[in-house]
C-alpha positions in Angstrom: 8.4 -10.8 -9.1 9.1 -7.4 -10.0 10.5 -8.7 -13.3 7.4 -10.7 -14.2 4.7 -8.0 -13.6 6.5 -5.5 -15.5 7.2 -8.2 -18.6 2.9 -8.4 -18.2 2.8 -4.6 -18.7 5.1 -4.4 -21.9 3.1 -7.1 -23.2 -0.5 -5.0 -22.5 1.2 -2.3 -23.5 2.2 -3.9 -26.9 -1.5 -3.9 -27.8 -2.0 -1.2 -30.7 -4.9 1.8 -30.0 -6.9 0.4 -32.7 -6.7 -3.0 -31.1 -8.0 -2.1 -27.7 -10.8 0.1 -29.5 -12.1 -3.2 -31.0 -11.5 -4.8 -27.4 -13.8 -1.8 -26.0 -16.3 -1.7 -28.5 -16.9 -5.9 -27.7 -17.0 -5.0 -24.6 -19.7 -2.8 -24.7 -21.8 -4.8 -26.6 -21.6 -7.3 -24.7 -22.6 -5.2 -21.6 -25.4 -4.3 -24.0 -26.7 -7.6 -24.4 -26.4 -8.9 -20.9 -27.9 -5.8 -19.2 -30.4 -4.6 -21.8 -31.2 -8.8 -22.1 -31.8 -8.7 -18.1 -33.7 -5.1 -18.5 -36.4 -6.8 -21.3 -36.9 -10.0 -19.3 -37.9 -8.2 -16.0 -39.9 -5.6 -17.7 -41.4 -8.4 -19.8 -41.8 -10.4 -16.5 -41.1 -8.5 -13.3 -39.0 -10.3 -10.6 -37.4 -9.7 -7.4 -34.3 -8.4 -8.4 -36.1 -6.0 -11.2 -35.4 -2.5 -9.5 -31.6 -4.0 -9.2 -31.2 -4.6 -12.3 -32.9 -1.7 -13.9 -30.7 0.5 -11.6 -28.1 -1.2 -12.7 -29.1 -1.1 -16.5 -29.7 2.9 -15.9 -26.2 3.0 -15.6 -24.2 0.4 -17.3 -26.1 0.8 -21.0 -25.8 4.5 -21.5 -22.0 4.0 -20.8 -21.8 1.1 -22.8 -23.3 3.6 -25.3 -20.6 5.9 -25.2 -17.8 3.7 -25.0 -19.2 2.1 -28.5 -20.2 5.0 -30.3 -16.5 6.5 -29.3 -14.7 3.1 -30.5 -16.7 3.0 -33.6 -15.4 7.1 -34.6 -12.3 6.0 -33.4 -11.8 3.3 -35.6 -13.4 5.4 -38.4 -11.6 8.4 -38.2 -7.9 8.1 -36.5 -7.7 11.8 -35.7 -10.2 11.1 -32.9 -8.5 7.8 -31.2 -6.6 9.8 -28.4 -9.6 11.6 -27.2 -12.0 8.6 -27.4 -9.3 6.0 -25.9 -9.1 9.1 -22.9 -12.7 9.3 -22.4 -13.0 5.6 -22.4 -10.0 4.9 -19.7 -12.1 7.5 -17.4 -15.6 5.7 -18.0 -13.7 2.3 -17.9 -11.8 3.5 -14.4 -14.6 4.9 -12.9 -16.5 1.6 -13.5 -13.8 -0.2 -11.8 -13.5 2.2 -8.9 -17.9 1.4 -8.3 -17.1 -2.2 -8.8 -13.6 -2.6 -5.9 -16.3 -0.3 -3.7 -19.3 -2.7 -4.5 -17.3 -5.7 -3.8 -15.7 -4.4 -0.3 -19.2 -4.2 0.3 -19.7 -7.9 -0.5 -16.6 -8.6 1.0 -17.6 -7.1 4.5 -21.4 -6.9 4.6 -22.2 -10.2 3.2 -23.7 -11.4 -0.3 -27.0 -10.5 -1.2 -30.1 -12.7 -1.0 -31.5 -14.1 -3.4 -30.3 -14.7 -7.2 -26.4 -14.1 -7.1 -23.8 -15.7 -9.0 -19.8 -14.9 -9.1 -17.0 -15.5 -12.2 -13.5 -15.9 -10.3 -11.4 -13.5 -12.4 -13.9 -11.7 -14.4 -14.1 -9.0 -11.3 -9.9 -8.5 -10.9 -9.7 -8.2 -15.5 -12.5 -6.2 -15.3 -11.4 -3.4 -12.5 -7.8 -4.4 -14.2 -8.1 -3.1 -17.4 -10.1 0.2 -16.4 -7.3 1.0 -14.6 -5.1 0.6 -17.3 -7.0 2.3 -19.8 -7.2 5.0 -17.4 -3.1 5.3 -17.0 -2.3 4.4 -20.6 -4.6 7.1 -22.4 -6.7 8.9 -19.8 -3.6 10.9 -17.9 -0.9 13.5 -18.4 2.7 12.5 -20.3 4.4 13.6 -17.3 2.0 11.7 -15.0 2.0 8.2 -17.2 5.5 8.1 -17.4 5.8 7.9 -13.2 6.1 4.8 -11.5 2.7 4.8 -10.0 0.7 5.5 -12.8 2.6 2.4 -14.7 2.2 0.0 -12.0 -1.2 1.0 -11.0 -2.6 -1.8 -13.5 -1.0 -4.1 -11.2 -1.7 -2.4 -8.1 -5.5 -2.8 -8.9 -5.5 -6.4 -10.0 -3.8 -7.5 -6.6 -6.6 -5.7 -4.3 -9.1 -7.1 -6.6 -7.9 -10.6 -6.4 -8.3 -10.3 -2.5 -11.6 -9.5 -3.2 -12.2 -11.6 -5.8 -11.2 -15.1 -3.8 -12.9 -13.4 -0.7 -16.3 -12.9 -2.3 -16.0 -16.4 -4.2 -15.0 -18.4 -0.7 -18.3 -16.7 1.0 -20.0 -17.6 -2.0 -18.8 -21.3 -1.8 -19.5 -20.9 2.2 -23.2 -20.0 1.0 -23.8 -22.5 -1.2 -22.2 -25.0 1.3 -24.5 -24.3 3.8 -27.7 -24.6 1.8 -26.8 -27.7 1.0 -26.5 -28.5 5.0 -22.7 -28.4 4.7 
C-alpha cells in the first residue's frame, strides 16, 4: 500500500510549476463562474439560500481573484512562479482546512435544509490538492523534504474520503426518506 501511494505522489509531483499554474488559474475561473453565476441569480432574484451564498461568494471570489491574477504573472514572468505557487498552496490549504471543518460539521450535525447537492470525490481532490500545493511550494526545504509534509497529500485525501462517503450516505439517507424509503 505504501508502495502505491507513494508511486501517486511521484506522479503529482511529476507535474511541471507552469502546469499546475494553468491547473490553478482553471480552477479559479471556474470558482468564478459558479459562485459569481450563483451571486447574479440571487441578487437578480433573491432566494432562500441568498445570504449563503453571498457569504459564501464574499469569500471564495476574492480568492479566486488572487489565485488567477498570481497564475497569470506567474506564467508571464517565471521569476515570480515560486512566490505565486507559495501563496497559492497557502490560499488553496487554507480552503481545504474550512472545507474538512465544514464537512465534519455535515458529517456530525446533519445536512442542511433546503437546496443541497453533493459530488462524491470532488470534496477529498479538492481538500487533496490544497494540501499538496501547500507541502510542495508553500513550506520550508528542510520541512518538505520530511516524511510528514510528503505524505500529508495522502494523509488529507483519506480523512476526506471518510467524510466524503459519510456526507454522501446521509445524503442518500435524505433523499431516501423523502421519497418514503
Amino acid at each position: 500500500m505504501t508502495h502505491l501511494i507513494r508511486l501517486l505522489l511521484e506522479k503529482a509531483d511529476a507535474f511541471s510549476p507552469r502546469n499546475l499554474l494553468w491547473i490553478n488559474l482553471g480552477l479559479a475561473a471556474l470558482i468564478g463562474i459558479a459562485h459569481g453565476g450563483a451571486l447574479l441569480a440571487v441578487r437578480a432574484n433573491p432566494t432562500p439560500d441568498a445570504a449563503a451564498i453571498e457569504s459564501l461568494a464574499s469569500i471564495s471570489l476574492p480568492l479566486a481573484g488572487l489565485v488567477a491574477i498570481f497564475s497569470v504573472l506567474a506564467l508571464l514572468f517565471r521569476g515570480v512562479q515560486p512566490a505565486s505557487l507559495a501563496l497559492q498552496g497557502f490560499i488553496l490549504a487554507a480552503v481545504a482546512v474550512a472545507e474538512l471543518v465544514w464537512g465534519l460539521g455535515l458529517l456530525f450535525r446533519g445536512l442542511p435544509e433546503g437546496a443541497f447537492s453533493w459530488s462524491p470525490g470532488l470534496f477529498s481532490a479538492s481538500v487533496c490538492y490544497g494540501i499538496f500545493m501547500l507541502s510542495r511550494f508553500g513550506v520550508p526545504v528542510q520541512i518538505k523534504s520530511t516524511a510528514i509534509a510528503y505524505f500529508s497529500p495522502a494523509v488529507a485525501v483519506v480523512l476526506a474520503v471518510f467524510i466524503d462517503i459519510g456526507v454522501f450516505i446521509q445524503l442518500m439517507q435524505k433523499i431516501s426518506n423523502q421519497f418514503g424509503g
